[in-house]
C-alpha positions in Angstrom: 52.6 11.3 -9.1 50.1 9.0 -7.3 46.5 10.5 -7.3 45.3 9.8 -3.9 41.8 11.2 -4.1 40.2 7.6 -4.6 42.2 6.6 -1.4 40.1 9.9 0.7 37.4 9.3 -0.7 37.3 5.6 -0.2 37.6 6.0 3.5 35.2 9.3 3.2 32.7 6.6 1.9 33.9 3.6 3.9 33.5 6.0 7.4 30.7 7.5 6.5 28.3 4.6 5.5 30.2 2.9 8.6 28.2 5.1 10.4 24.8 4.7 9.4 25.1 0.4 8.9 26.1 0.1 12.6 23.7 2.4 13.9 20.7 0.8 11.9 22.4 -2.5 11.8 22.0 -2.1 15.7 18.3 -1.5 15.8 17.2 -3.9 13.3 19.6 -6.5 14.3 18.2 -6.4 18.0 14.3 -6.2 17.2 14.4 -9.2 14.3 16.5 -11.2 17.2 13.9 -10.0 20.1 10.9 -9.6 18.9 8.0 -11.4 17.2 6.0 -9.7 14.4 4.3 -10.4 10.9 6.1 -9.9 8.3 9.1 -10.7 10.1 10.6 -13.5 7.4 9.8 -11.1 4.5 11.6 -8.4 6.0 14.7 -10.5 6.8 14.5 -11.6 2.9 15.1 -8.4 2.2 17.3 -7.0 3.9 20.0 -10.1 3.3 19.1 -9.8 -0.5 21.9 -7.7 -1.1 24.4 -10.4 0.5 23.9 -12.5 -2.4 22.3 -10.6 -5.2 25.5 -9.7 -7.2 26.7 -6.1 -6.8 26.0 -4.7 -9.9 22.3 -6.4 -9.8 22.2 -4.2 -6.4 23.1 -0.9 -8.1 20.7 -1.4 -11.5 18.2 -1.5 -8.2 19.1 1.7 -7.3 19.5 3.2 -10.0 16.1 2.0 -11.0 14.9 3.6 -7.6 17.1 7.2 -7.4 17.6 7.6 -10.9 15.7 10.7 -12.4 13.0 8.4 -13.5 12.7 6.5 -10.7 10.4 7.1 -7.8 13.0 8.1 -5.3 15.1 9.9 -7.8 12.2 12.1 -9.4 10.3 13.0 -5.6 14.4 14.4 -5.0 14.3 16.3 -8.1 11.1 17.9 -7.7 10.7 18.8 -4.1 14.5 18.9 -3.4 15.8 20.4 -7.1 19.0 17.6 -6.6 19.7 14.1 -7.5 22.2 11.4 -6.1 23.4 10.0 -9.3 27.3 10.2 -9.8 27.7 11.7 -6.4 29.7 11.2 -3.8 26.2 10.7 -1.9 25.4 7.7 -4.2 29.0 6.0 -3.3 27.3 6.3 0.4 24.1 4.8 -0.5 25.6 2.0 -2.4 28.1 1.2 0.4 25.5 1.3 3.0 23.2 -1.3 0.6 25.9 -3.5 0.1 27.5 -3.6 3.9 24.4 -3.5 5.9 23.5 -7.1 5.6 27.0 -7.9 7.0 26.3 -5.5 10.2 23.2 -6.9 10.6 23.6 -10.5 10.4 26.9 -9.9 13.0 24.5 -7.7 15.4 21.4 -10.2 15.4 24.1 -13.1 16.0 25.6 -11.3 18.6 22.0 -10.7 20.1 20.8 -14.2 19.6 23.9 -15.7 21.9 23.5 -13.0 24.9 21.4 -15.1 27.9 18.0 -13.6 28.2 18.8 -14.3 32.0 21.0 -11.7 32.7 18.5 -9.3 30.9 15.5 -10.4 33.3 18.0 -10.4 36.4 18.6 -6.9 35.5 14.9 -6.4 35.3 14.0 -8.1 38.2 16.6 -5.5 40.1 14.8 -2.6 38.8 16.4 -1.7 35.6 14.9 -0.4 32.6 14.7 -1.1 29.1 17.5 1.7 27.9 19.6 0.5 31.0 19.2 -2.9 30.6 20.5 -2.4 26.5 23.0 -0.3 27.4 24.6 -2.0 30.3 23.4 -5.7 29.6 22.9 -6.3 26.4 25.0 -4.1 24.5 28.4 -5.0 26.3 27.5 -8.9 25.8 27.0 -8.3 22.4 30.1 -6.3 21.6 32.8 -8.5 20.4 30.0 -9.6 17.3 29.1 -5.8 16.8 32.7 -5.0 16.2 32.9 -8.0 14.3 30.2 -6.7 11.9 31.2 -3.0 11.9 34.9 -4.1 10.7 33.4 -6.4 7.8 31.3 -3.9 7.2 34.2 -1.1 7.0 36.2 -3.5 4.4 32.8 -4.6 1.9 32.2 -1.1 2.4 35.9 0.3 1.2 36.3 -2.4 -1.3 32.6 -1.4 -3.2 32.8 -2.3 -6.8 29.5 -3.3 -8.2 26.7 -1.0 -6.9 28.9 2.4 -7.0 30.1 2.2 -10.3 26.3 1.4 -11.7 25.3 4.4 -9.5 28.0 7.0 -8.8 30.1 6.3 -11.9 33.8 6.4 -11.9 34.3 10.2 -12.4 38.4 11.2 -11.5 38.0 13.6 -8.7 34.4 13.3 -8.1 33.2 10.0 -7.4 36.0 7.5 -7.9 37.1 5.0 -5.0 40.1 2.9 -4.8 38.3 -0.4 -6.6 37.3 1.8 -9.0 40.8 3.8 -9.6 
């Protein structure tokens, strides 16, 4: 009989981290494509590292980070008596690491090709900030934001690297269809 637990939990993670990458993918995508700030190069550096660090490298950083010893992992441990390793929680994290430079490289593409003109026309009518996003902006930019959220669904689904360094491949626990 075919064990189809990888194949829920797969999606479970897929969905899940889906959520979170296009949600923050949004944000960050629009203020690096907007705004001007210091720091700005550095923090683009980092969050594209994962793009084309290797997978694994990506998980021995979090595991470095949320494992019991690490900084994340012990301040979890001792104000929260609970830890992410080999848990369905640390498939999330992984997947979100590993798809979010995909989201947000689609997002602040879509952003940067949306003419700032039809932005200040709104303003210049009245509109503000939130309206102008959610009525201008956001529908100009849509076809990219899909664009990211469905590569980020499939880098997401297809995780390899970083889950098995930090959730393991435990039958019934924490293994995904790559990983079945």
């Amino acid at each position: 009989m075919i064990d189809l637990q990888p194949i829920y939990l797969s999606l479970k993670v897929a969905l899940i981290s889906l959520v979170f990458v296009f949600a923050l993918g949004i944000i960050l995508a629009w203020i690096m494509a907007r705004k001007q700030f210091p720091g700005k190069s550095a923090l683009e550096a980092a969050v594209t590292l994962p793009m084309v660090l290797p997978p694994v490298v990506t998980g021995f950083v979090l595991l470095l980070l949320i494992g019991k010893n690490g900084p994340v992992g012990r301040l979890l441990t001792e104000y929260f008596h609970t830890q992410l390793i080999f848990t369905p929680a640390a498939a999330v994290l992984a997947a979100i690491v590993i798809a979010f430079p995909l989201m947000y490289q689609s997002a602040k593409a879509a952003f940067q090709t949306i003419d700032t003109h039809l932005e200040d026309a709104a303003r210049t009518l009245g509109a503000g900030e939130p309206r102008i996003f959610f009525t201008v902006t956001l529908p100009l930019a849509l076809p990219g934001l899909v664009a990211g959220a469905v590569l980020s669904f499939a880098r997401a689904l297809g995780e390899f690297g970083a889950t098995i360094m930090i959730a393991g491949n435990i039958p019934g626990k924490t293994q995904t269809i790559p990983l079945a």
